[in-house]
N, C-alpha and C positions, 0 to 999 in steps of 0.2 A: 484693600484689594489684594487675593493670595496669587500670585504669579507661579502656574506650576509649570514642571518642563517638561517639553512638549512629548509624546510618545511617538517613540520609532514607528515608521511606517515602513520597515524595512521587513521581509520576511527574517523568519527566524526560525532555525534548526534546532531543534535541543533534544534530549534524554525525556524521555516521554516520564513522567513522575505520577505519583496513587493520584495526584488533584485531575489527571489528563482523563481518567475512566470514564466519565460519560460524556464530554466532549469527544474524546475517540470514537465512543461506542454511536453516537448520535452523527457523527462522518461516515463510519463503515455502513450504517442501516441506511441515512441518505443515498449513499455509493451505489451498493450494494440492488436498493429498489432502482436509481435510476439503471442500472445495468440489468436489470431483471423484471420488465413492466410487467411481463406476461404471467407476473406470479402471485396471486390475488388477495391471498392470506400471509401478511409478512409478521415474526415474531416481533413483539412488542418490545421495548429500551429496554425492558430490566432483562430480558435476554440475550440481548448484547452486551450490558454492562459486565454479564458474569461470564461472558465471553472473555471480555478483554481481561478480565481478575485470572482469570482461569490459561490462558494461553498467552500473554503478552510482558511475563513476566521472566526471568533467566531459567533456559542459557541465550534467550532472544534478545535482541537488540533491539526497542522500539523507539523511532526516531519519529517528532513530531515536528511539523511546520506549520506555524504560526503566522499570521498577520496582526499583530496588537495583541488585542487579549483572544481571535476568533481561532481557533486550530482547524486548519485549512485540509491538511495529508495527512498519512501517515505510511510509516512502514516497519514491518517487522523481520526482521531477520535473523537464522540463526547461523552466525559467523563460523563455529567448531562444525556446520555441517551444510556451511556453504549454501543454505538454504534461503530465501524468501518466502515466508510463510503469510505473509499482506502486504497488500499497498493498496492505497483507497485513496483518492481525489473527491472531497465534496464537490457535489455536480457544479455547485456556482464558482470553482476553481478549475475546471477539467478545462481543455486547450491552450493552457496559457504559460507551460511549461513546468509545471510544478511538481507532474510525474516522472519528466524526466532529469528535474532537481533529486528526484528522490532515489533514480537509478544511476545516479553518478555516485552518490551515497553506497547503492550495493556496490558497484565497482573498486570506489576508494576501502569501503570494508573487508572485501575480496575479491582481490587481483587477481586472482587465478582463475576464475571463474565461479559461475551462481546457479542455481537452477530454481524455478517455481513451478508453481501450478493455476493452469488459469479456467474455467468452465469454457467447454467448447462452444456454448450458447451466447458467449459473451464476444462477441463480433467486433466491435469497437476493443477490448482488451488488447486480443489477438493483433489485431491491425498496428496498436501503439507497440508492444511489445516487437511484432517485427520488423515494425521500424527505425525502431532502438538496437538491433542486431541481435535479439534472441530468436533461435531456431525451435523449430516446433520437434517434439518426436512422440514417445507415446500417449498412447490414449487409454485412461482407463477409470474407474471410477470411484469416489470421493467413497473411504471408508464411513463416515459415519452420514452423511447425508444422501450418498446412492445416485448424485449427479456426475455426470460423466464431464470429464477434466484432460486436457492436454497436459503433459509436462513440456517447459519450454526452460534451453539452456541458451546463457552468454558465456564466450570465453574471449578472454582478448584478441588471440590468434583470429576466433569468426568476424571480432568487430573488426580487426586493421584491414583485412581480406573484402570486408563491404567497403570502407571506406574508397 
């Protein structure tokens, strides 16, 4: 009898690596449709796969959390511009803290503050993110898909001033 040892059930943060591409990309389309029912025709994996080939690579930062072998979140960030350009909770993980695992992450990455973009249609987004102490300000729309998108900033000075 082979006795093996036993695997962490612990989440796990790491460096998103080439093995995480369709994992990533099968979390972001999950995300993505539960946050977007009303949209009938959704592009197929290999369109998000060369999504994530294409944009999740440097100067961004892609940090993946994991449960075992399942990859649960993800986040992209690009640090030299202060930016978040994703964050995605597979649906069977959303309420349970793991978004805002991931935005402790933008915080600890840059202290000074962060900005993203979130679709105005995405209701539930909106709500988590201002809960978390990001302020909403323009509105304008997404250069290559033509959806209209909120920018929303944290800076530590807004979060200490909520708290």
């Amino acid at each position: 009898m082979t006795v093996r040892a036993p695997v962490s059930l612990l989440p796990l943060l790491r460096p998103a690596t080439d093995a995480d591409c369709a994992p990533l990309a099968r979390v972001w389309r999950r995300a993505w449709c539960s946050a977007n029912p009303s949209v009938a025709l959704v592009a197929p994996l290999a369109h998000w796969e060369a999504r994530v080939r294409a944009e999740f690579g440097p100067p961004c930062v892609t940090l993946v959390r994991a449960e075992g072998p399942e990859v649960t979140a993800f986040l992209v960030l690009d640090p030299a511009q202060a930016h978040v350009h994703q964050l995605f909770v597979d649906p069977d993980w959303q309420g349970q803290g793991v978004g805002a695992e991931l935005l402790q992450q933008a915080h600890r990455l840059c202290p000074g503050g962060w900005t993203l973009h979130v679709a105005t249609a995405n209701s539930g987004a909106r709500r988590f993110y201002a809960r978390h102490g990001l302020v909403e300000g323009l509105v304008d729309t997404h250069p290559v898909t033509g959806r209209e998108r909120v920018s929303c900033r944290w800076l530590p000075t807004l979060a200490a001033a909520a708290d």
